[in-house]
C-alpha positions as CSV (number, residue, x, y, z in Angstrom):
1,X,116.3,114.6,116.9
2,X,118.5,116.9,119.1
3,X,117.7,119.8,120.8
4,X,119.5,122.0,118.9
5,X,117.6,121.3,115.4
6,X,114.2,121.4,117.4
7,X,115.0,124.7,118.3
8,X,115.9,125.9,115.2
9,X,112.8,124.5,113.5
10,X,109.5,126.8,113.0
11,X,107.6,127.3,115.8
12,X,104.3,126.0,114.8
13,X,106.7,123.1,113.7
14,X,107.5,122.4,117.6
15,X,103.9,123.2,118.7
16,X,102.5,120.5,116.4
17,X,105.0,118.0,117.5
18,X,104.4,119.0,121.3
19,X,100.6,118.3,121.0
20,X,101.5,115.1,118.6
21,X,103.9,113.9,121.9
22,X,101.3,114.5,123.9
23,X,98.5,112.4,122.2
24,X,100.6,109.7,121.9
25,X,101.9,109.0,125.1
26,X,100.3,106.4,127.9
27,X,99.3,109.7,130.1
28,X,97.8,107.4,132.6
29,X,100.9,105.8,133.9
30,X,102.7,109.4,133.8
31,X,103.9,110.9,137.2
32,X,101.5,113.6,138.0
33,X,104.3,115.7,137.5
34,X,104.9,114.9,134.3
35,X,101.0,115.1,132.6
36,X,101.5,118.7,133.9
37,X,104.4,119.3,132.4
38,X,102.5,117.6,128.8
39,X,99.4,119.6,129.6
40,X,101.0,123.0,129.7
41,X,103.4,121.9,126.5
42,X,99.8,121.5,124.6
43,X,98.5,124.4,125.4
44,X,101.6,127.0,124.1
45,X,98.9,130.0,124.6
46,X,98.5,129.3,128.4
47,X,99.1,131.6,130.4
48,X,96.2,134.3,129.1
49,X,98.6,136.7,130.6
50,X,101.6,136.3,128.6
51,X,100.2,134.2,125.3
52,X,102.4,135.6,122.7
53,X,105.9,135.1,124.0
54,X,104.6,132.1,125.8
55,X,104.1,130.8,122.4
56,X,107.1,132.1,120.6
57,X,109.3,130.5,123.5
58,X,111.8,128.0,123.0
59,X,112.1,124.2,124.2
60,X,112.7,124.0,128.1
61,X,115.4,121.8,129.4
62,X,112.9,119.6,130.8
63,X,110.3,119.7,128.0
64,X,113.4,118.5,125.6
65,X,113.9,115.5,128.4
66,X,110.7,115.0,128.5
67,X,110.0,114.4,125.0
68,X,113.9,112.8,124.2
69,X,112.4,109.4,126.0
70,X,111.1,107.2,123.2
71,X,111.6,109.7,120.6
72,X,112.8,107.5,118.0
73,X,109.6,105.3,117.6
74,X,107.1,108.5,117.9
75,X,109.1,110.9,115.9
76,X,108.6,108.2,112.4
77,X,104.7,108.3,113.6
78,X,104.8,111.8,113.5
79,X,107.2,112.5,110.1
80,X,105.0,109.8,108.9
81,X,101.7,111.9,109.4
82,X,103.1,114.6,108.6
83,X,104.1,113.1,104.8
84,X,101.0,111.8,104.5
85,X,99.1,115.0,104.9
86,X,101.5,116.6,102.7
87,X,100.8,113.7,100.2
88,X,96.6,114.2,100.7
89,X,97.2,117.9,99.7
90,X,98.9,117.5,97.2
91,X,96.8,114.5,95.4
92,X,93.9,115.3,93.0
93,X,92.1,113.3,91.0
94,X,90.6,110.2,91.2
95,X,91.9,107.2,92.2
96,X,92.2,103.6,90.1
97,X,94.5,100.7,91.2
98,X,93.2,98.4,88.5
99,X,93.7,98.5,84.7
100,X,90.5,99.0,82.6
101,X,89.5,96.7,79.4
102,X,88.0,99.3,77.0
103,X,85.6,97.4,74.5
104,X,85.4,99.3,72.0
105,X,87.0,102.1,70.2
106,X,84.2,104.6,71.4
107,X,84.9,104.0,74.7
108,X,88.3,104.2,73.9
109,X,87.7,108.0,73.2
110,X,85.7,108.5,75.8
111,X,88.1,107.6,78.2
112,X,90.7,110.4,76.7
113,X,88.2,113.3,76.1
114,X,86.5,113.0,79.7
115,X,88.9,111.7,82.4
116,X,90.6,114.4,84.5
117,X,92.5,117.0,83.4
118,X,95.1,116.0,85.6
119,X,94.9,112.1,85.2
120,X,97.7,110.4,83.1
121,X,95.8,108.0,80.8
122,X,98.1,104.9,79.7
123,X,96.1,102.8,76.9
124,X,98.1,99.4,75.6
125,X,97.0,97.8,72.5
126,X,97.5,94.3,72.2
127,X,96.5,91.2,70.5
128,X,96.6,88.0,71.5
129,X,99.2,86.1,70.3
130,X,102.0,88.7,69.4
131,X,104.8,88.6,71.0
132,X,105.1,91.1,73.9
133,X,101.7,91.5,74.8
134,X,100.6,88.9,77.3
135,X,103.6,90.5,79.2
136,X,103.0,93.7,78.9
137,X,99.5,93.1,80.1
138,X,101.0,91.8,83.2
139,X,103.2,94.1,84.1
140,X,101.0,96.6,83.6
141,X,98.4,95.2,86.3
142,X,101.7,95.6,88.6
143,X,101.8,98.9,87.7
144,X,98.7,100.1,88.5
145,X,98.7,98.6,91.9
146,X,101.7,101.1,92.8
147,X,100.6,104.3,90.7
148,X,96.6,104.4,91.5
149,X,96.7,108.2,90.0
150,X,97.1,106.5,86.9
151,X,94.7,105.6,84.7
152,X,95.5,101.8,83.0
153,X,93.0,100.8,80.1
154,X,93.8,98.1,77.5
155,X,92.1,97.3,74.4
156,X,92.7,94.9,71.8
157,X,93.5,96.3,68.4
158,X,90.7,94.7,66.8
159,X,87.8,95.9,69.3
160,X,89.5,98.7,69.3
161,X,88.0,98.8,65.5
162,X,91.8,100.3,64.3
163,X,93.0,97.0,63.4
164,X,94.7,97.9,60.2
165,X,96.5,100.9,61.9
166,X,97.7,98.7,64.4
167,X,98.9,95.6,62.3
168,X,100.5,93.1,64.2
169,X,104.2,94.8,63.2
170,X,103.6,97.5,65.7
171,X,101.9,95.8,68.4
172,X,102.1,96.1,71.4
173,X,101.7,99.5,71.8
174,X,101.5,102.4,74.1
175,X,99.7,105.7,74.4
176,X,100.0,108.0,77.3
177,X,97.0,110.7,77.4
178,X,96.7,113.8,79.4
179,X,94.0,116.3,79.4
180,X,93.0,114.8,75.9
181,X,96.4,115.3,74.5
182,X,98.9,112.8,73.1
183,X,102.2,112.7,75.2
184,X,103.7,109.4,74.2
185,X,103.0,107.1,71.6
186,X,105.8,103.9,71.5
187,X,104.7,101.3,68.5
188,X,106.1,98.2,69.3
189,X,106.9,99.0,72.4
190,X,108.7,96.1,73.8
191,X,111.6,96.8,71.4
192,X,113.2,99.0,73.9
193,X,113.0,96.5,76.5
194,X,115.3,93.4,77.1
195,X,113.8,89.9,75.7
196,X,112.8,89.1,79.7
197,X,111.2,92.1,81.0
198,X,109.3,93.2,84.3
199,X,106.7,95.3,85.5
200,X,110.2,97.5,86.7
201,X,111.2,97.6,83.6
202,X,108.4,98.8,81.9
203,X,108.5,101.6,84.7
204,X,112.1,102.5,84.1
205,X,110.9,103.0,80.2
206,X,108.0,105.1,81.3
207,X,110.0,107.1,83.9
208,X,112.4,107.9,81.4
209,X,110.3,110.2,79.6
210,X,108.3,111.7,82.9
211,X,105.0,110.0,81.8
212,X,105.0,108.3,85.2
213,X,103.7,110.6,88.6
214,X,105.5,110.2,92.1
215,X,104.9,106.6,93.8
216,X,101.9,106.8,96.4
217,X,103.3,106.8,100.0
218,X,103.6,103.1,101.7
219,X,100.7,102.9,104.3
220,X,101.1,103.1,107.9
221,X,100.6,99.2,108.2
222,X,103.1,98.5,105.6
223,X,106.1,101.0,107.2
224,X,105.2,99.3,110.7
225,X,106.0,96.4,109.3
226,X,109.1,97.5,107.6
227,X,110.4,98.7,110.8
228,X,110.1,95.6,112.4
229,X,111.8,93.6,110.3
């Protein structure tokens, strides 16, 4: 992070990061000197006398050696806060992670008529026994681990009461839903995949029609842990 870009950035941009470097830092073992120095970089509106261009000022020379000590390990805390705000904004809707048996073909409809207008809805119907569909069913439990906005459901084509629509020629299929309307429907869906497929696979297919939302973040525990390794 240089000095030149920190500048350059929005104000309230460097304001937020001074009070985030200022939270985050072991104050207690801080020359006096220093936790003055942090203090008034918190508090941008200090003096009373002189708040707006005290505000609107740029980085010191020492505030910008102040905060260049460590700033590789705090600044991912902070860009990672700051994505993950951006990220709660932006999220409606419920959450899943799991894929949903349906058990009959009224629940079946319920699911599409009443889930959120803004929830994808991915139904696969199966039968046990057809080629394809134990793993399909398996990839799409991998799935719904990584895309929690989405809602999986399952249903087997004779529950689902359909079973001479869905004859074992165009199993397994799937049918993406949102806001009660039909936006993909793939008969024999595994067709378009290789004879060994993957949960990434299955993803790729789904991707390649935009039926699948941006991936959920990585938590905080799970980047920590990338950046040790």
């Amino acid at each position: 992070l240089s000095k030149k870009n920190l500048e350059l950035s929005p104000k309230g941009v460097i304001n937020d990061w001074r009070r985030f470097k200022l939270e985050s830092m072991d104050q207690e073992n801080l020359p006096p000197a220093k936790r003055e120095l942090l203090r008034q970089m918190s508090s941008p509106q200090k003096p009373k006398d002189d708040s707006k261009a005290n505000l609107n000022r740029k980085m010191s020379v020492q505030e910008y050696e102040l905060l260049k000590e460590e700033d590789e390990g705090c600044l991912k805390q902070y860009r990672r806060r700051c994505m993950q705000e951006m990220h709660d904004k932006l999220s409606i809707g419920p959450k899943f992670g799991g894929v949903h048996d349906l058990d009959s073909g009224e629940t079946f409809l319920e699911i599409i008529e009443k889930e959120h207008h803004s929830t994808v809805v991915i139904v696969l119907i199966y039968k046990n026994g057809v080629k394809g569909c134990e793993q399909l069913n398996t990839c799409l439990d991998c799935l719904a681990t990584e895309y929690p906005s989405v809602k999986f459901c399952r249903i087997d084509a004779v529950t689902s009461g359909a079973a001479e629509r869905f004859s074992d020629e165009v199993l397994p299929t799937l049918l993406v839903y949102k806001a009660g309307e039909l936006i993909g429907n793939f008969l024999a869906c595994t067709q378009n995949l290789t004879e060994e497929f993957f949960a990434t696979d299955v993803e790729a297919f789904l991707n390649s029609y935009g039926l699948l939302p941006e991936k959920e973040l990585p938590g905080v525990e799970d980047e920590e842990e990338n950046d040790v390794e």
